[in-house]
Phi, psi and omega in degrees: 000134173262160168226118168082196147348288253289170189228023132253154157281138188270152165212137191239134188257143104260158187269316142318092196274003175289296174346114155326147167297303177299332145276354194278321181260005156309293171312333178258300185316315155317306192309310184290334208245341187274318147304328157272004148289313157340269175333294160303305222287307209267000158266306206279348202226357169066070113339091189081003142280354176304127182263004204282154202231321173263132210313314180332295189285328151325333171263333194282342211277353175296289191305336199265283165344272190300344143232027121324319199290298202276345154285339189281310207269299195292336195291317194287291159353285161304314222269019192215348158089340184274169214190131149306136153025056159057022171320270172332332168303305190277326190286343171298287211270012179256337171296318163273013180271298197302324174256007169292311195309324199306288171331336200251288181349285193298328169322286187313303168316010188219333158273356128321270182322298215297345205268334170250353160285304175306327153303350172092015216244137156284111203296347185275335156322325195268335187287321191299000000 
């Protein structure tokens, strides 16, 4: 397979003579993001530098990592608009539409309260 420009060739191999061109690169594009999760986790976030003799602090300093990891990625994601195949794009402005609505909800509920304690109406009463 050639890619792009470029005047070398890729070759990708399996063993599933069934397989599609189009899932094979499906099946690789997976393949890619899991090494360069790999990859980031362990220059940027020291991933498997834990000096620790127990298995225990070794699995938390794993876990701890991957979600540094999975926080670093949804924060870039929003604040940068970027997304696999446009997840994010439409669900960024409906989230932040749902948490204005919430905010203004809890606003009203709280001017609410204030507004029947001062009428003497018991505020949980006023809810049921």
């Amino acid at each position: 397979m050639k890619m792009g420009r470029s005047a070398n060739w890729h070759l990708l191999l399996t063993t599933i003579l069934t397989l599609k061109f189009t899932d094979l690169m499906e099946v690789y594009q997976i393949r890619w993001s899991i090494e360069v999760f790999f990859k980031e986790c362990k220059q940027y976030l020291n991933l498997g530098k834990c000096k620790s003799s127990y298995f225990d602090a070794q699995i938390a300093d794993t876990t701890v990592t991957m979600l540094q990891h999975i926080m670093l990625s949804y924060y870039k994601r929003i604040t940068r608009r970027q997304s696999f195949g446009g997840l994010f794009e439409g669900i960024g402005k409906e989230m932040v539409e749902l948490d204005l609505v919430s905010r203004i909800i809890d606003i009203m509920w709280k001017l609410i309260e204030v507004i029947s304690s001062m009428a003497g109406i018991d505020f949980i009463e006023l809810q049921e």
